[in-house]
C-alpha positions in Angstrom: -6.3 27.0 12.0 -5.4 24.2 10.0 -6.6 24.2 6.0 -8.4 21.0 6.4 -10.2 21.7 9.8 -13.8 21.1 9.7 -13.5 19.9 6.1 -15.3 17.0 5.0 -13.7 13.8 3.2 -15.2 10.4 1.8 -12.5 8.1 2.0 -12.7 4.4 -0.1 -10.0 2.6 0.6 -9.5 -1.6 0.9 -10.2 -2.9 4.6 -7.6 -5.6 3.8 -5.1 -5.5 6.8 -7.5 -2.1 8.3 -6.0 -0.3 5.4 -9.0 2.0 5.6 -8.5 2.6 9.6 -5.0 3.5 9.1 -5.8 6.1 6.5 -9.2 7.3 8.6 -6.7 8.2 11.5 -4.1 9.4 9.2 -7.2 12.0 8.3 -8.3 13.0 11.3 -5.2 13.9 12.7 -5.2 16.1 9.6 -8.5 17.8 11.0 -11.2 16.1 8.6 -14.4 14.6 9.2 -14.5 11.3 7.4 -17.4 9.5 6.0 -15.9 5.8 5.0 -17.4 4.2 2.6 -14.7 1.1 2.7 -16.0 -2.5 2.0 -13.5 -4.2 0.0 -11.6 -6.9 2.4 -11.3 -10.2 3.8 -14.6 -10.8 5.8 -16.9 -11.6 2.8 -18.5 -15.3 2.7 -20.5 -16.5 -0.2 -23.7 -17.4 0.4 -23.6 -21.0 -0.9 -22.3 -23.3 -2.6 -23.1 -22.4 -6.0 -22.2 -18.8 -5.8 -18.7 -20.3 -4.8 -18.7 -21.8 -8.2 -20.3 -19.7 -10.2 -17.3 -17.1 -8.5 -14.7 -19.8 -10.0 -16.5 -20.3 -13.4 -16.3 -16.5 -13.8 -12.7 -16.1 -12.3 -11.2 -19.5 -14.4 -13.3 -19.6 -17.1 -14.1 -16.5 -18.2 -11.3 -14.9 -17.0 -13.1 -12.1 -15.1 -11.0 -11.5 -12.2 -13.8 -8.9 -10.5 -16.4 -10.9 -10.1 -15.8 -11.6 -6.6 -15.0 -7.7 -6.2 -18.7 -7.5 -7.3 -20.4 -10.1 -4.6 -18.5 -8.4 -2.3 -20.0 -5.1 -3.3 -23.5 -6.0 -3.3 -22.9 -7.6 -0.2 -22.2 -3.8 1.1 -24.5 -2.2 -1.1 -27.3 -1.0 1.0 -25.0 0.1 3.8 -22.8 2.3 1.4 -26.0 3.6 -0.5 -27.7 4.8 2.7 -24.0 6.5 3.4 -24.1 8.9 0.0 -28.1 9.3 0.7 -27.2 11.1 3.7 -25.0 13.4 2.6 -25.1 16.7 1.2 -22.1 17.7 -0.3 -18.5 17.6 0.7 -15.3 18.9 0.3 -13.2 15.9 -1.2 -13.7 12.3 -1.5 -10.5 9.8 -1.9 -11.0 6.3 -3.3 -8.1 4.4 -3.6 -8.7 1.4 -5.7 -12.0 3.2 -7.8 -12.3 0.1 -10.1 -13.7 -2.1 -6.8 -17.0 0.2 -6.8 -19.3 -0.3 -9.7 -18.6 2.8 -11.9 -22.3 4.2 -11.5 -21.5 4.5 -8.1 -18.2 6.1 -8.4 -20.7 8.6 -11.3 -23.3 9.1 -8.0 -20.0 10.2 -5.5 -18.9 12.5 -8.0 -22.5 14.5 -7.9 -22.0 14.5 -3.9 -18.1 16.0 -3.8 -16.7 18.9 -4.6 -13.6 17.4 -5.7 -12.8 14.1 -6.0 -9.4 12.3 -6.2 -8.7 8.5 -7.0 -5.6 7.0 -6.3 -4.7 3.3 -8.1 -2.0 1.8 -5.9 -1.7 -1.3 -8.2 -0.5 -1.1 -12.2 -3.2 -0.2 -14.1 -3.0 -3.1 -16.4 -3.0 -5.4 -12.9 -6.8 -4.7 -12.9 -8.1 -3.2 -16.7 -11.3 -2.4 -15.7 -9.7 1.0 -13.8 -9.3 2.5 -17.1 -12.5 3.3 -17.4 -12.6 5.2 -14.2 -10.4 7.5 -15.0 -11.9 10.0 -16.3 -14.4 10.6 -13.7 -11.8 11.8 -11.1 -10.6 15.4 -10.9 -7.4 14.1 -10.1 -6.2 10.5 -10.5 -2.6 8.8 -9.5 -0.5 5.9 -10.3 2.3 5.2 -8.4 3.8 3.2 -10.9 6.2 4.7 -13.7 5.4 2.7 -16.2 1.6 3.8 -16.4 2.0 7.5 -17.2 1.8 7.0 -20.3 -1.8 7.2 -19.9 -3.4 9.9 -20.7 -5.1 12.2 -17.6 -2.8 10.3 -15.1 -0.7 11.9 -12.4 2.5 10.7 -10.6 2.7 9.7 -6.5 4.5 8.0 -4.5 3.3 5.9 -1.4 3.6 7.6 2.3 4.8 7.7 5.6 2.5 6.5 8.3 2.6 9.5 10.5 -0.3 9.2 12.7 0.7 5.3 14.0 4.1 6.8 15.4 2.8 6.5 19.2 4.3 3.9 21.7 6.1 2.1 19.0 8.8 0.5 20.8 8.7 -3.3 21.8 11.5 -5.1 23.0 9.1 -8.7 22.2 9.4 -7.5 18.6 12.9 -6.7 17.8 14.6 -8.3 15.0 17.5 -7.3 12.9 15.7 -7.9 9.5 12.0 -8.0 9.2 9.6 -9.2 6.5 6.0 -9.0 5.9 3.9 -9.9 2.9 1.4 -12.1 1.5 2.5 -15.3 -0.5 3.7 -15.5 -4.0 5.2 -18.2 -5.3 7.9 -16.6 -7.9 9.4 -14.6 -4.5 10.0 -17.8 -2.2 12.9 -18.3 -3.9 14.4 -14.9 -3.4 13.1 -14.2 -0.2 14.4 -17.4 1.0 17.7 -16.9 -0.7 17.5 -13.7 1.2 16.7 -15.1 4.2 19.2 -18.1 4.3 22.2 -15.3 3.8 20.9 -12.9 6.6 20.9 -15.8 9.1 24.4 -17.2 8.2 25.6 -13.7 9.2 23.7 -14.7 12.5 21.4 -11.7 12.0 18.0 -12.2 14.1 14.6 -12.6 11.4 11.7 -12.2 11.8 8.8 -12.6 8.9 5.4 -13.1 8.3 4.1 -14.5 5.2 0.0 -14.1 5.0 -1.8 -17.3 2.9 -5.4 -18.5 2.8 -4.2 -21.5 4.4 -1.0 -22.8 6.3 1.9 -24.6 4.1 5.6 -25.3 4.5 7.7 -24.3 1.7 11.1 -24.5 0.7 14.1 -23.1 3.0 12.2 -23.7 5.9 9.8 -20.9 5.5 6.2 -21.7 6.6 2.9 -19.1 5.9 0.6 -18.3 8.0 -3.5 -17.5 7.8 -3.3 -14.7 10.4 -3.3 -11.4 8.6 -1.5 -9.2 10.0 -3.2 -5.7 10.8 -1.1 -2.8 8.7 -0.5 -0.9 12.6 1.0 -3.9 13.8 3.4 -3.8 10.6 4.6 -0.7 11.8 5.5 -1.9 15.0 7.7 -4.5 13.4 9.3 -2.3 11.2 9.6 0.4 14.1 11.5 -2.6 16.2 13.9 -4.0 13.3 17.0 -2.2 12.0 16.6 -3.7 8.4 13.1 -4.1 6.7 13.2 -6.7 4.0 11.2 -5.6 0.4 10.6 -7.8 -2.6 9.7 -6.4 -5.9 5.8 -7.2 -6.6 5.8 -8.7 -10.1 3.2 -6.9 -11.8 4.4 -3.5 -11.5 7.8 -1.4 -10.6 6.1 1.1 -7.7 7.5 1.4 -4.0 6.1 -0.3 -1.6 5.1 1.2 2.0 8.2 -0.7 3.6 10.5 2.3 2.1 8.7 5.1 3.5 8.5 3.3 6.4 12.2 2.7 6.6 12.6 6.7 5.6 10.3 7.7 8.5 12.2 5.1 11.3 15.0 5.5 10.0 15.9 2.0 8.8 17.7 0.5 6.0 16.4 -1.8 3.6 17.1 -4.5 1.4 15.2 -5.2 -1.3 15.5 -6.7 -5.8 13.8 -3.7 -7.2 16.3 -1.6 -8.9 13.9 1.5 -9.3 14.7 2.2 -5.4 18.3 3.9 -6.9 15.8 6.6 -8.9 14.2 8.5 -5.7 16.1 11.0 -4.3 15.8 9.6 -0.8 18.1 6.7 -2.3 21.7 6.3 -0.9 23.8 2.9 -1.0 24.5 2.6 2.7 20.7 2.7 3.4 19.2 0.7 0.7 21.0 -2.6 -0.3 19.7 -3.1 -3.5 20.1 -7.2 -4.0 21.3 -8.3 -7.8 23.0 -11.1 -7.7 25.0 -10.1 -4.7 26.6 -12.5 -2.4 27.1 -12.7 1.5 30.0 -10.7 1.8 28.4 -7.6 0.1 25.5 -7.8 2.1 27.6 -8.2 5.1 29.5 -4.7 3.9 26.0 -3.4 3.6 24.7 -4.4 7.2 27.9 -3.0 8.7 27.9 0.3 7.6 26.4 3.1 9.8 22.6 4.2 8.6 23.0 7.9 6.5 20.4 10.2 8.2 18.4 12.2 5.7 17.5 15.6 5.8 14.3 16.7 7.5 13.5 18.3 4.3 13.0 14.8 2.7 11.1 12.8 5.4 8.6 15.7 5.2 8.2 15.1 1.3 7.1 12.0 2.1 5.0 12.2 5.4 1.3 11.7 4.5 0.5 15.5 5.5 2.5 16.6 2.0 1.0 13.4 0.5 -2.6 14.6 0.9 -2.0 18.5 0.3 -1.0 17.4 -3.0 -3.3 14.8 -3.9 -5.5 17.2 -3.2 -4.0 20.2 -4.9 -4.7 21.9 -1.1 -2.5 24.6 0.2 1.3 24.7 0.0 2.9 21.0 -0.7 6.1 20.0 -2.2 5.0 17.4 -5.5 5.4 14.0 -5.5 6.8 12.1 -8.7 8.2 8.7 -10.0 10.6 7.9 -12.7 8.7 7.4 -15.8 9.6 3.5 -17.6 8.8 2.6 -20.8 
């Protein structure tokens, strides 16, 4: 029988891209019954007018980048209150993200679990407010090294999506280099740069860059308002042989796109030098892009992918993941290079 058969679980996650799906299934194929208490994600509408401006008074103004987070709660309020009103008690509760709930809810969850784990998968400082949610948890995470320096934190690394790896192969959606992710204007240069060098090696790419609204940008890249649902990533990055990652500005952790690439296989190119301090870094996987040029790249591309031991893709599969988020059973830890 497995460990977490039968078990109960709250899981909070964002619904952004059916992040919360993913990880529901991810769960379940663990043996958990779930109670989601999601809510934070695209679908919100303000009611009028003036709440739209009242949003941007707070947000431009005042500087209070949560206020929206906050409509959007009450917007789900009664549905996620009714949710902890019928439960009892159960085993663990995961919120990924804690500083989205109000913290007197987070204070009610932590009366109704037995052991509850939060998990911030952006740097602290990205959203303040999570500071004062730390404490709460029995075990909290930051996956980026230059927050544990904070007191009560613990280190972990992002996962591989185990439970999506079904029928994965699509001949409509092969590529040689892949990229998704949402806009940001300080990457265009670099992922067009990026781009413009994989082409002239004639290499087949394939993007996706998510924006509130359609707009051409320089190198001929164009976004596009479609989001793109996080399974379907995986189906992209299951049908390319290189995935594309840029370095998020605000903090130094690893994206998904690595453990991705460890599970499939795949190498990746990417501008964030902390790549070279995981032990499931080698340079003919992971082209790690500082000012290189088109031949080194080419060198890169043209070298056979160096499988990885078994060992390794297990460390990172989401089954050790959980076992030691949770402190459950036997798991092999999870940590980051500290910075700072």
């Amino acid at each position: 029988m497995a460990i977490f058969d039968g078990k109960t679980i709250v899981l909070g996650a964002p619904q952004r891209f059916n992040w919360d799906s993913v990880i529901e299934a991810e769960l379940e194929n663990l043996g958990f019954n779930t109670i989601n208490i999601s809510f934070y994600g695209d679908k919100f509408k303000y009611k009028d007018r003036f709440q739209r401006l009242q949003s941007f008074f707070f947000r431009e103004i005042l500087g209070d980048r949560s206020y929206k987070t906050k409509l959007k709660f009450e917007a789900s309020r009664d549905r996620l209150e009714e949710k902890l009103d019928a439960l009892s008690v159960a085993d663990y509760a995961l919120i990924i993200r804690p500083d989205v709930y109000p913290i007197e809810f987070i204070k009610r969850l932590r009366t109704k679990v037995k052991k509850l784990i939060g998990y911030q998968w952006d740097g602290l400082d990205r959203f303040p407010d999570v500071y004062d949610y730390i404490g709460l948890f029995d075990r909290f995470f930051v996956f980026d090294g230059n927050d544990l320096t904070v007191p009560l934190v613990l280190p972990i690394t992002n996962y591989a999506p185990v439970a999506l790896c079904r029928n994965l192969h699509d001949e409509a959606l092969q590529s040689d280099v892949y990229y998704s992710g949402s806009y940001e204007k300080q990457r265009i240069d670099e992922l067009g740069h990026i781009i413009q060098d994989c082409r002239s090696l004639g290499l087949k790419v394939k993007y996706r860059l998510h924006y509130k609204k359609t707009i051409d940008l320089p190198y001929g890249l164009k976004t596009t308002t479609k989001s793109v649902a996080y399974d379907e990533n995986v189906r992209y990055a299951y049908n390319t042989k290189v995935i594309l990652d840029l370095r998020n500005p605000v903090h130094d952790g690893l994206s998904f796109r690595f453990f991705e690439a460890l599970l499939f296989d795949k190498k990746v190119i990417t501008d964030n030098p902390r790549a070279m301090e995981y032990d499931f870094y080698h340079p003919d996987n992971i082209f790690i892009r500082n000012n290189s040029g088109v031949d080194e790249l080419y060198e890169f591309i043209e070298k056979p992918y160096r499988p990885l031991p078994m060992a390794v893709k297990e460390k990172y599969s989401f089954r050790n993941w959980l076992h030691y988020a949770l402190d459950e059973g036997e798991y092999t830890s999870l940590s980051i290079p500290q910075h700072g």
